[in-house]
N, C-alpha and C positions, 0 to 999 in steps of 0.2 A: 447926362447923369441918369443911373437907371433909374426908375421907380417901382416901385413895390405893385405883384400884380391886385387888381382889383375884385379878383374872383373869390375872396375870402368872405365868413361874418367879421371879421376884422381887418382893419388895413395892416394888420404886422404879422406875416406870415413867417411862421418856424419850420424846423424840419419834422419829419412824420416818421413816429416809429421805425417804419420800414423803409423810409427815403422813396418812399414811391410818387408823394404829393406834399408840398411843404403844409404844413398845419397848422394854422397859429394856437397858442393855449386859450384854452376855454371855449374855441370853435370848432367847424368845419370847414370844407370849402364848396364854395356856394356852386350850384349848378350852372347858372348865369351871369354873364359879365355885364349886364345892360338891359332895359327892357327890351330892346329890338331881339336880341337874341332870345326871351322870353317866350316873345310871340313864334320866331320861328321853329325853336323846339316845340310847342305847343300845337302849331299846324301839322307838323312831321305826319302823324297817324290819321289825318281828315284826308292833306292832299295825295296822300301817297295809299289811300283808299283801304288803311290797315294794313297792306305790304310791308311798313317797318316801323309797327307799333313799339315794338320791343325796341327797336333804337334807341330813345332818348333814356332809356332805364338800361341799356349794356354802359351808354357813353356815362350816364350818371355814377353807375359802379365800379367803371374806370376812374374815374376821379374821386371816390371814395364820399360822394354825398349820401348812399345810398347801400344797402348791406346784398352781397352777391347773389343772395335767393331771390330777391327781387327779381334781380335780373332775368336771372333764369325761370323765373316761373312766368313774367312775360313772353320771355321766349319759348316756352313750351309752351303756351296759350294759344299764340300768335302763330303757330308753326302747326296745330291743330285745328283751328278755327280753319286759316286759309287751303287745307286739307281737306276737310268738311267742304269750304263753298266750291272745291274746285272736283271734287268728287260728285258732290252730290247735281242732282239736276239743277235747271234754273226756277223752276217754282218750288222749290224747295222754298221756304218763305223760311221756316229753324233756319238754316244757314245764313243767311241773310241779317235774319234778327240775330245773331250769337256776332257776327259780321260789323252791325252797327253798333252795339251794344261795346263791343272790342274798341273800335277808333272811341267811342262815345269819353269810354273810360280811361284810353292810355292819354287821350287830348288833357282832360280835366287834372288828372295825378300827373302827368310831365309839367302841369301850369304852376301845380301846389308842391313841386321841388323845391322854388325858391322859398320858399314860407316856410319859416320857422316854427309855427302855428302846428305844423301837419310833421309827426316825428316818429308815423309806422313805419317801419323799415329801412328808417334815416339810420344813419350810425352817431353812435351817442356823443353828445360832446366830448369833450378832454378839458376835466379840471385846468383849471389855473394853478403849477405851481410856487408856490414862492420860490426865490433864491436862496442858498444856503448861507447861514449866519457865518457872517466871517469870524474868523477868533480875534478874542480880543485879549491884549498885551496886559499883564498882571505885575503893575506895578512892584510890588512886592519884589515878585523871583527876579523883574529888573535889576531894583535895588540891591538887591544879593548877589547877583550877580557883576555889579559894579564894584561892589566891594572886593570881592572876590578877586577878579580880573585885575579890574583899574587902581584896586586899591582906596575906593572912593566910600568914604563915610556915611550911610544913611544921616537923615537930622533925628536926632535924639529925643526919643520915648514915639517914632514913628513904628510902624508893623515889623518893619526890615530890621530895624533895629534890634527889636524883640528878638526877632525871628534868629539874629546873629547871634542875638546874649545864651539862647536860648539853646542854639547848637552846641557851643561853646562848652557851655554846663551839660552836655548830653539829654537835653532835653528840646523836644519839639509840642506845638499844638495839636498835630496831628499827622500819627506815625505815616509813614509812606515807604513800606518795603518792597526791596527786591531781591528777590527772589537768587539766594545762593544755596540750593542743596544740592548738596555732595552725595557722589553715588552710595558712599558709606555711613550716608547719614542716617539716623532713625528715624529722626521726624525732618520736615519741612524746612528749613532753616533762608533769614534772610538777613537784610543790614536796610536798615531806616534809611531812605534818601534826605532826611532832613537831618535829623542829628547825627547818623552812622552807628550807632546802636543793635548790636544782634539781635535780632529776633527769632522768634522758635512758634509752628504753627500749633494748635493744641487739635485734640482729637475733633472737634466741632468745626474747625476751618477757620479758628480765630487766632489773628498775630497777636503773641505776647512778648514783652521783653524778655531776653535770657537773661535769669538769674546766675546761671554758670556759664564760662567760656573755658 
């Protein structure tokens, strides 16, 4: 049976806007699967003597914990700096200090990836959002519709009921036109979906009943 991966802030991973990384709602995905992996991104910039500071913040913005300029301005750092010591002499001591100063800082900020706490250049959560209300079945137009169809009775002085007596007399609670104007027509013209009554729109965009047919 598969199991859901465990690199999220939550265990119910969704899909991501762009399908690039699943995403659960109201998270990220976390930089870390484990503390051991923690620790060894964290090493990355000490043992590897600032040669691939910028690593752990490309792979972070691969996975989308972290926003692409990051990246990049590691790697433009990283790619200066190691320019600097390899140009300049060896008692250059600036080089050196900009050198330690680099591992010092990519160690500390790849530690504080997992941390929720630290949210400069993280990418922003993604709301939670609800599911759409499903529709719900109006008893009424039921009943109306049973009647209609099946032949089947509302019970007596129920809505439906009304609602039948109420067509019947050309009269509804609340007109519901649609929309029948003719290319020759003056004005707007429609017929009640409840009682079938013409209607005529007036100059303001209001349904009225037609006095004349």
């Amino acid at each position: 049976m598969l199991q859901p991966r465990g690199d999220f802030v939550n265990d119910q991973p969704g899909p991501s806007p762009d399908g690039a990384e699943p995403m659960p709602p109201g998270g990220r995905p976390r930089m870390f699967n484990s503390r051991a992996a923690q620790i060894l991104w964290t090493i990355v910039p000490i043992v590897t003597l600032g040669f691939a500071a910028a690593v752990p913040f490309v792979t972070a913005a691969v996975k989308r914990v972290i926003r692409p300029w990051v990246a990049i301005l590691y790697v433009a750092v990283n790619v200066t700096v190691l320019v600097m010591v390899t140009v300049q002499p060896d008692e250059d001591a600036f080089s050196g200090l900009l050198l330690i100063l680099l591992i010092v800082t990519a160690a500390t900020h790849t530690a504080l990836l997992g941390s929720e706490r630290v949210a400069i250049g993280k990418r922003p959560r993604r709301r939670a959002t609800s599911a759409p209300e499903r529709p719900r079945a109006n008893p009424v137009q039921i009943a109306v519709l049973e009647h209609d169809l099946l032949g089947i009775r509302p019970e007596p002085g129920s809505p439906a009921a009304l609602t039948i007596a109420l067509r019947k007399t050309g009269s509804c609670f609340e007109h519901r036109p649609v929309d029948t104007t003719a290319m020759d027509d003056a004005h707007p013209t429609a017929l009640c979906e409840g009682c079938g009554r013409h209607m005529v729109q007036d100059s303001e965009g209001h349904w009225q009943i037609a006095l004349q047919q």
